[in-house]
C-alpha positions in Angstrom: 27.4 4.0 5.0 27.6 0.3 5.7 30.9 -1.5 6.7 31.7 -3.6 3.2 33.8 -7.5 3.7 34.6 -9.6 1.2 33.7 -13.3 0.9 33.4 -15.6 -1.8 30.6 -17.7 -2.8 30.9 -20.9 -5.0 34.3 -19.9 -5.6 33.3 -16.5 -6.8 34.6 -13.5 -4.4 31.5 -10.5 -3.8 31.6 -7.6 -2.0 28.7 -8.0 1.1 27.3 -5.9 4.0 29.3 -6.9 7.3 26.9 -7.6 10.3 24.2 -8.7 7.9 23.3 -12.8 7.8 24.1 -14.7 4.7 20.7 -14.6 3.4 20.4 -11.0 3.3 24.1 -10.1 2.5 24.1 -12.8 -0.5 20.8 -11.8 -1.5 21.5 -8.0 -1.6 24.2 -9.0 -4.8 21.7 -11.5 -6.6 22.4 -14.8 -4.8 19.5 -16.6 -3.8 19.9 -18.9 -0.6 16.4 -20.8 -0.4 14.3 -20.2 3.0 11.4 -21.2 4.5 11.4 -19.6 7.9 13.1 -16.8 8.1 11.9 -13.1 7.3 13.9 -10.0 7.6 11.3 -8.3 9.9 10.7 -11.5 12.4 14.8 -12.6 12.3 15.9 -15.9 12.6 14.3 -19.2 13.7 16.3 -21.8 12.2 13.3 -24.1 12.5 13.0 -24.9 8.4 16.9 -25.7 7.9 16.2 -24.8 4.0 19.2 -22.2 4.7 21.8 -24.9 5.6 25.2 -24.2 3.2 28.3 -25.1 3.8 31.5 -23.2 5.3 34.7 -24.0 4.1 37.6 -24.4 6.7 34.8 -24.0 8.7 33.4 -25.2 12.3 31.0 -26.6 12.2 31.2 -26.8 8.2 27.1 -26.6 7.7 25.5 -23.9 9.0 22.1 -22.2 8.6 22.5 -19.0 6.6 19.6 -17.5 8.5 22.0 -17.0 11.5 25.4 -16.8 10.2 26.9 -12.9 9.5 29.1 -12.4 6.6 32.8 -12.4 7.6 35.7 -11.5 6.0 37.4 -14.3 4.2 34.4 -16.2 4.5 34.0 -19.2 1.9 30.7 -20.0 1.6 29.9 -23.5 -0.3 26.1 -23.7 -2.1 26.3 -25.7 -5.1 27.9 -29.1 -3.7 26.5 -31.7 -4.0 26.0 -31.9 0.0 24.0 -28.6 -0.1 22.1 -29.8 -3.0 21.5 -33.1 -1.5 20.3 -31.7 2.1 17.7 -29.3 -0.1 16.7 -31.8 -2.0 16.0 -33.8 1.5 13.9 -30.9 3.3 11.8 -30.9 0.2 10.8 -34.0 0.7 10.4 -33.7 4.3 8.1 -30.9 3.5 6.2 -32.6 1.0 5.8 -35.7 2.7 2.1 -34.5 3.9 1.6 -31.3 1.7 -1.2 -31.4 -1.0 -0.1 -31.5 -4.5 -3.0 -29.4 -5.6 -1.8 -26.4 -7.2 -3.7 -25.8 -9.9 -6.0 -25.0 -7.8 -4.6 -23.5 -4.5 -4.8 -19.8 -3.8 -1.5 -19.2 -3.7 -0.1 -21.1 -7.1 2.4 -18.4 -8.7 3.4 -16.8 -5.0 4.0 -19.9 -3.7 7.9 -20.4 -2.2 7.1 -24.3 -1.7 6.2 -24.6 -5.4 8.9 -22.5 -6.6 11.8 -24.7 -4.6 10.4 -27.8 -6.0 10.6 -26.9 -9.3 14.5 -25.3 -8.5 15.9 -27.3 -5.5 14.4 -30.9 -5.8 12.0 -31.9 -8.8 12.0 -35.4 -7.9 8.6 -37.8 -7.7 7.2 -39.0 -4.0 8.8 -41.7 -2.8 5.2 -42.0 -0.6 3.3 -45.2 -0.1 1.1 -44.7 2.9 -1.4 -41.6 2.7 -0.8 -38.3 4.0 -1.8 -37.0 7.7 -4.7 -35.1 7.1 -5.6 -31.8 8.7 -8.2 -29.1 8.5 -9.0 -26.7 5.9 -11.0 -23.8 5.1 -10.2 -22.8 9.1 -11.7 -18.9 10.5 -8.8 -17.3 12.5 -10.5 -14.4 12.3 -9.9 -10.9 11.2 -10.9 -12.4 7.6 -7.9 -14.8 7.7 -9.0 -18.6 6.8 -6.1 -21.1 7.6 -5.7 -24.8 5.3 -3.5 -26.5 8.2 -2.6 -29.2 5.1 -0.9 -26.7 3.2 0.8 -25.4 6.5 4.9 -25.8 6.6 5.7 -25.0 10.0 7.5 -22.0 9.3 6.4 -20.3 12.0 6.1 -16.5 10.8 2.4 -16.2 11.3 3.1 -17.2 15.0 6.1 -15.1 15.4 4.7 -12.2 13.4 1.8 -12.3 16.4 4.3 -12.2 19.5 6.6 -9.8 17.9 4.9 -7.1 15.9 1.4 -7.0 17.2 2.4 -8.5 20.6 -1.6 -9.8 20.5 0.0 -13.8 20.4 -3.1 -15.2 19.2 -1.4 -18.5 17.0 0.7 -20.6 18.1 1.8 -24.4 17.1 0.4 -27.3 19.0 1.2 -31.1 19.0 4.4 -32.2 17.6 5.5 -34.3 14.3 3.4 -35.1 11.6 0.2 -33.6 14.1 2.0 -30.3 14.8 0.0 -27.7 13.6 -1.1 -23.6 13.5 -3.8 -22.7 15.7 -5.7 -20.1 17.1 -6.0 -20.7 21.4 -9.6 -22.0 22.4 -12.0 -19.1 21.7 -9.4 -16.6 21.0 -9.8 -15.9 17.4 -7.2 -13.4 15.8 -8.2 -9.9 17.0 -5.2 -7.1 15.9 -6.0 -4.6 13.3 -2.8 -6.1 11.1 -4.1 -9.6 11.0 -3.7 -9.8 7.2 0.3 -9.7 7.2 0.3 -13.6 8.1 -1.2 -14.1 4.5 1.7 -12.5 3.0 4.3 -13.2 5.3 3.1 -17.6 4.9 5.3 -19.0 2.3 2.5 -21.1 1.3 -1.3 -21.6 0.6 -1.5 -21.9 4.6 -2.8 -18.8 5.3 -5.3 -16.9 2.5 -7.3 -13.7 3.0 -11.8 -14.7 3.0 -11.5 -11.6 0.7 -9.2 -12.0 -2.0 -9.6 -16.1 -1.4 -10.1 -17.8 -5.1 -11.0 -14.3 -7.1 -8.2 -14.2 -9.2 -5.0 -15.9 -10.0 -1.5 -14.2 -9.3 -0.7 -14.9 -12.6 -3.3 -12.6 -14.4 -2.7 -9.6 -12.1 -0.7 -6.7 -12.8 1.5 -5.8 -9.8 1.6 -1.7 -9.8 3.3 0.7 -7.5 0.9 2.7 -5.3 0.7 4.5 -1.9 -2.3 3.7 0.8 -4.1 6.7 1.1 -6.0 5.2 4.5 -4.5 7.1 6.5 -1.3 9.7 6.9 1.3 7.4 7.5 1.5 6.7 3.3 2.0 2.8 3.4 3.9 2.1 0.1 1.9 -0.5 -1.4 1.6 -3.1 -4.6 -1.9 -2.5 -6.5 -2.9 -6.1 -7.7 -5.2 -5.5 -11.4 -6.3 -7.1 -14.0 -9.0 -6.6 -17.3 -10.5 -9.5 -18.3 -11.6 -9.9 -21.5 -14.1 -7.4 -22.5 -14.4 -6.4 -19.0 -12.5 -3.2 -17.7 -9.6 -3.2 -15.1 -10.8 -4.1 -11.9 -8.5 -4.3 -8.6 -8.4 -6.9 -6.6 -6.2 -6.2 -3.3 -3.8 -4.3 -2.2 -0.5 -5.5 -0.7 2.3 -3.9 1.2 5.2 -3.2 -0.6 8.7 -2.6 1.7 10.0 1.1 2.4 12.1 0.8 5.5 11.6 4.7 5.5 7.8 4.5 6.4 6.0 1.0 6.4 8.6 -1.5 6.6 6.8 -4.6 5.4 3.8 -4.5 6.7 0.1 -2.6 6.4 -3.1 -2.3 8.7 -5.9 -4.4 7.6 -8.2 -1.3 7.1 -5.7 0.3 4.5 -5.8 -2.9 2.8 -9.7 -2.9 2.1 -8.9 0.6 0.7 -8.6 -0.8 -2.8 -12.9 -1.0 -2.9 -13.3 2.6 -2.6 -10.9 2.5 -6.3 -14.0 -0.2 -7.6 -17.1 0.8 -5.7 -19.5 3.2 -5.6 -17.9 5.4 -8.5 -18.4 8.6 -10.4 -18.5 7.8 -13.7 -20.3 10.7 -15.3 -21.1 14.3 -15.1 -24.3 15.1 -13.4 -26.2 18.7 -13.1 -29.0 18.6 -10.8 -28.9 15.0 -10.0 -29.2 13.9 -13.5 -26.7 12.8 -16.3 -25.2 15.0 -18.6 -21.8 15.6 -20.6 -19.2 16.5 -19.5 -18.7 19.3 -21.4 -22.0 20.5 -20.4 -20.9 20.5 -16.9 -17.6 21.6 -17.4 -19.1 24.7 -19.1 -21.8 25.3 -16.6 -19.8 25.4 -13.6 -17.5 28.2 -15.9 -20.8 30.5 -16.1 -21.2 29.7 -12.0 -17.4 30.7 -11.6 -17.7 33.8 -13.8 -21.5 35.1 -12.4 -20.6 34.3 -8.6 -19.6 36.9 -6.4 -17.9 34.9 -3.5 -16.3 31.8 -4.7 -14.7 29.1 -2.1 -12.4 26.4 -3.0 -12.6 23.6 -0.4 -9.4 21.4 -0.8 -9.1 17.8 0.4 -6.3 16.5 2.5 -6.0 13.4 0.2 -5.4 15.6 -3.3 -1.8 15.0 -4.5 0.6 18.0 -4.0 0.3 19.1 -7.2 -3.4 19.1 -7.1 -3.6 21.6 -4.4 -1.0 23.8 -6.3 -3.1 23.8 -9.5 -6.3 24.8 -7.1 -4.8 27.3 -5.5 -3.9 29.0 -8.8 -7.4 28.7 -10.2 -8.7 30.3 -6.8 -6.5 33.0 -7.1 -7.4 33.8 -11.0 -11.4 34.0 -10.1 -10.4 35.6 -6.8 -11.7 32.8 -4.3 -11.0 31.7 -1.5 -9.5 28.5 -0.4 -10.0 26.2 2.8 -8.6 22.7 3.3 -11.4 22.3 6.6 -11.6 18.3 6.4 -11.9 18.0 10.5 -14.3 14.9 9.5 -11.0 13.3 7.6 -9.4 12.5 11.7 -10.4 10.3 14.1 -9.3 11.3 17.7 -7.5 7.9 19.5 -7.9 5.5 16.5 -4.3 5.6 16.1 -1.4 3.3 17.4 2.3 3.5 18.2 3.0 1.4 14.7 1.2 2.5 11.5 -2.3 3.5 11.7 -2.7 7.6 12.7 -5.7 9.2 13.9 -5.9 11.5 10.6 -7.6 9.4 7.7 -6.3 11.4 5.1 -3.0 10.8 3.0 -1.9 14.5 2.2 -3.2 16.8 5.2 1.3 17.5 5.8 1.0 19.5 2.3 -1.6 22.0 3.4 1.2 23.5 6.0 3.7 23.5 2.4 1.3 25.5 0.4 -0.2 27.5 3.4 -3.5 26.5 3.3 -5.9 26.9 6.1 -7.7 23.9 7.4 -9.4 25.4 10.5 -13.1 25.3 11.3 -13.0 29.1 11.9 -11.1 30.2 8.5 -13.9 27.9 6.8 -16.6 29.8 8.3 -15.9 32.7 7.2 -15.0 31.2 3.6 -18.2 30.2 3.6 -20.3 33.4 5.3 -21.9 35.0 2.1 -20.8 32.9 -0.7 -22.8 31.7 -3.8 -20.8 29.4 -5.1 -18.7 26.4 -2.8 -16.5 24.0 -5.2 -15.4 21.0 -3.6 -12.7 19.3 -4.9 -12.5 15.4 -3.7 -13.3 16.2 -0.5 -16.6 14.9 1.2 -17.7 17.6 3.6 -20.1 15.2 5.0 -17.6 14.0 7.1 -17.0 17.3 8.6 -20.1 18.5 8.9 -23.4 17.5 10.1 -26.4 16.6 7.7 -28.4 19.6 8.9 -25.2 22.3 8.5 -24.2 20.6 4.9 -27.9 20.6 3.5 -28.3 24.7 4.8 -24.7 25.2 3.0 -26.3 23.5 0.1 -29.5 25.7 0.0 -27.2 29.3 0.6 -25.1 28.3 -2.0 -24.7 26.9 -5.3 -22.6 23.4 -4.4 -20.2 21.9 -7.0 -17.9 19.0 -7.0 -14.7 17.5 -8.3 -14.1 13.7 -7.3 -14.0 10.2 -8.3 -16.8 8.6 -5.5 -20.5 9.6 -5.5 -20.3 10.4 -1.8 -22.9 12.7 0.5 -21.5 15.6 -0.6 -21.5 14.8 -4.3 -25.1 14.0 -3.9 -26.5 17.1 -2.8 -24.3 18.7 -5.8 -25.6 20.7 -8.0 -22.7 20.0 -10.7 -20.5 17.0 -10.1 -17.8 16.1 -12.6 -16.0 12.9 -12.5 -11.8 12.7 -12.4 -9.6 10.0 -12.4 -9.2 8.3 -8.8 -5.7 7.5 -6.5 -4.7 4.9 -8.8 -5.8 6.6 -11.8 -3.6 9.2 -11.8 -0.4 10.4 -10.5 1.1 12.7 -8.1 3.2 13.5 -4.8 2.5 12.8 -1.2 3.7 14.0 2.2 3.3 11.8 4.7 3.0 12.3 8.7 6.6 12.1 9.3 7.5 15.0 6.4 8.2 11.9 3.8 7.8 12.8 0.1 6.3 10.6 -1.9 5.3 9.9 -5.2 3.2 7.1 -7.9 2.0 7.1 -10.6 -0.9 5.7 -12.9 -1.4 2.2 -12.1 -4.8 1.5 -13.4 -6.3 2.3 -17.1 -9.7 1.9 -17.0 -11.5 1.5 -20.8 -13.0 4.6 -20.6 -10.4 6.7 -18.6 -11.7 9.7 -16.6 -9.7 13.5 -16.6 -7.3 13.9 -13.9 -8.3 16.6 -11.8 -5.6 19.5 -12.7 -6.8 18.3 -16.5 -10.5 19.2 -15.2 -9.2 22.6 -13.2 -7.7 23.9 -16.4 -10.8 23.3 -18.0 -12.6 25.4 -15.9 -10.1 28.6 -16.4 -6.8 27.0 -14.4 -2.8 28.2 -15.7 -1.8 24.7 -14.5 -2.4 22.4 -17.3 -0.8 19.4 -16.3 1.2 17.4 -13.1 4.3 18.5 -15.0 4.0 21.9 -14.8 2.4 21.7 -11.3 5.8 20.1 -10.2 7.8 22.7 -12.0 5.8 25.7 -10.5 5.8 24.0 -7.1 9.8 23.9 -7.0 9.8 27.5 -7.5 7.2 28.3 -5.2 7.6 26.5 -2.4 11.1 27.0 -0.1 10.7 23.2 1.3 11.2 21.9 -2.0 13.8 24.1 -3.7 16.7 21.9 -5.4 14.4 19.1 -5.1 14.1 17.8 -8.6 10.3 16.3 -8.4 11.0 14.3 -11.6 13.6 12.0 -10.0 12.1 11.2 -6.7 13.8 8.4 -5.4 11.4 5.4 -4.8 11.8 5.0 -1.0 10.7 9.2 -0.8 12.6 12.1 0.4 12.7 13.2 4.0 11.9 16.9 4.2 13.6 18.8 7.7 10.5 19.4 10.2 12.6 23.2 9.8 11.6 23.6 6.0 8.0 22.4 6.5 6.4 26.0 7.4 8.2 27.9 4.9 6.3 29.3 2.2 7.1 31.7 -0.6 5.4 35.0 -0.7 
């Protein structure tokens, strides 16, 4: 546990993290102390002076709060009129060339410049002469567009380049009212985590070509969520909204801080993630390749279950924890076999030393909880003989080749469980829709043996089963995520006097020791 010291703020004495600077240590009790340039994960620049407050008994007596640690004793001044004075004054510095055009910038409502006027300053232009004007609508690359008009010369974007990707493709050029962000001559932004300067710019400087003027912040709903690009289980914020007499459509997803896994940042593919929520959907239950009820479907893969002779359960690495427990108890009950075989699901070298892993899958760490064999070999067998293959969510076209998964499809009787009309749901002969990622709820395990959880972010009008709902359907015990959880505890050795109703929000680490162990 942190070292605590005491200081006192505007006279009022708080209890602070030693070693931390005053924005953080202030900030972590609910005292805001406005910045421009500084972020937790890029330090201190001390270029904005935003952070300047005043120390009493001090030397020098104004400081910038951005590189000042918390003391003990400390007396730290930010309501005098001084402070307010020299806020009030970098304001207006700022806004000496900034557009006042809000209404309609991309980033009115997340905007930090818009939301220190309106606290810190307030105050008309005192500007006679017209603005320097600078570039807009700018390609950086890597689907960032840069308005160098908007920019405030914070400097994350260009620090966030040097010191996280290392790539140190911005930087600022000229100096005073023509200093500006740019890319170097025919070196366009080329990292795979290029969309972090758009959230890290304090500003409309910096907007993504692909969420750029689709929706206000103010309409969305910010949800809880958890990328499921890939294993490393980015914690994220799921940006929604309905419209009127529309359904709920999401627009982008965001990274949202876990200093246990992501940090504050997210590759650029996880990002685009949020399409495969929108795109390309299964709404409805098909048999044959044409539309029918669900019911229908639902009782005509029971007859398959009940008249095949070898069933196989294929499991996919990105079903919740829960999911594959419910499975696994259906399998057993009509005596099937189960294979989590999703080889298609890595990609060999894609991954780096920061976030992105090779293995495109979010849950493939649960199979080795719940004993499940993913091998090519243990599929192969599965599959010698059987008449009926059920996959649930997971696309064996991306294992297999066309040729292998259309002479799988002709041996057998192919059925599938999923939210995307992929290959494999395609050459189905019953395909029932469930509820997607964001659609339902559910726990994760990530790479590093981090349990995660989230729940239901996004409502749709006409809302689709959840899977385990489905499985029960179709003759499962498990009727529900609750009782999934509740059998799983009891079940499973890794995750005894873990209460999987009160996971804390940043996860829980489970010992690389505990991972193999499986009950009996």
């Amino acid at each position: 546990m942190a070292d605590k010291v005491k200081l006192f703020v505007n006279g009022q004495e708080v209890e602070v993290e030693s070693g931390k600077n005053l924005i953080d240590a202030i900030g972590a009790v609910g005292i805001e102390i406005p910045h421009l340039c500084y972020h937790p994960a890029l330090g201190a620049d001390g270029n904005c002076r935003m952070c300047l407050v005043g120390i009493e008994d001090g030397r020098p007596p104004l400081v910038p709060a951005c590189k000042t640690r918390a003391a003990e004793g400390m007396k730290v001044q930010l309501d005098t009129d001084k402070i307010k004075k020299i806020q009030r004054d970098i304001m207006e510095l700022e806004l000496i060339n900034h557009p006042i055009d809000c209404p309609i910038c991309d980033q009115a409502g997340e905007c930090k410049l818009q939301d220190y006027y309106m606290k810190y300053d307030g105050q008309k232009s005192r500007m006679t002469v017209k603005p320097v004007l600078k570039a807009k609508k700018m390609d950086f690359g890597c689907g960032v567009v840069h308005d160098q008009e908007r920019c405030v010369l914070c400097a994350r974007c260009v620090r966030f380049t040097r010191l996280i990707t290392k790539t140190g493709e911005l930087g600022i050029v000229n100096r005073t009212d023509y200093a500006r962000v740019n890319i170097f001559p025919g070196r366009p932004l080329a990292n795979r985590y290029a969309l972090n300067v758009v959230d890290l710019c304090p500003v409309g400087a910096m907007t993504s070509a692909d969420f750029r003027f689709k929706q206000r912040s103010w309409f969305l709903t910010k949800s809880k969520g958890i990328c499921r690009g890939c294993s490393k289980g980015c914690n994220i914020f799921i940006d929604h909204n309905r419209e009127k007499y529309k359904d709920d459509v999401i627009y982008r997803f965001r990274p949202r801080l876990n200093e246990k896994v992501n940090g504050y940042f997210m590759c650029d593919a996880g990002r685009m993630t949020y399409k495969q929520e929108n795109d390309n959907r299964l709404t409805v239950a098909l048999l044959d390749g044409k539309e029918t009820g669900l019911n229908e479907a639902v009782e005509a893969l029971r007859r398959a279950v009940s008249q095949a002779k070898k069933i196989v359960c294929v499991i996919s690495p990105n079903n919740s924890l829960e999911q594959m427990f419910a499975i696994q108890k259906f399998a057993a009950n009509c005596n099937a076999a189960v294979s989590g075989y999703s080889d298609g699901y890595v990609i060999a070298g894609d991954g780096d030393d920061f976030l992105i892993q090779d293995d495109k899958s979010a849950n493939r760490a649960s199979f080795a909880l719940l004993g499940i064999d993913a091998s090519k070999a243990g599929f192969d067998a599965a599959v010698n003989g059987a008449d009926l293959l059920i996959c649930f969510q997971n696309d064996l076209s991306l294992s297999l080749t066309a040729d292998a998964l259309n002479a799988l499809a002709g041996n057998c009787k192919l059925a599938y469980l999923g939210s995307n009309m992929d290959a494999c749901a395609e050459k189905a002969a019953i395909a029932l829709p469930v509820a997607s990622a964001t659609e339902d709820a559910g726990t994760l395990v990530n790479v590093d043996s981090i349990l995660q959880q989230y729940a239901v972010a996004v409502v749709k009008n006409t809302p689709a089963f959840d899977m385990i709902h489905v499985v029960s359907q179709l003759g499962g015990e498990i009727k529900n995520c609750f009782e999934a959880r509740a059998g799983l505890t009891a079940a499973v050795a890794a995750l005894k006097g873990i209460d999987l109703e009160q996971v804390p929000g940043e996860g829980l680490a489970l010992t690389v020791s505990e991972v193999p162990n499986v009950a009996a």
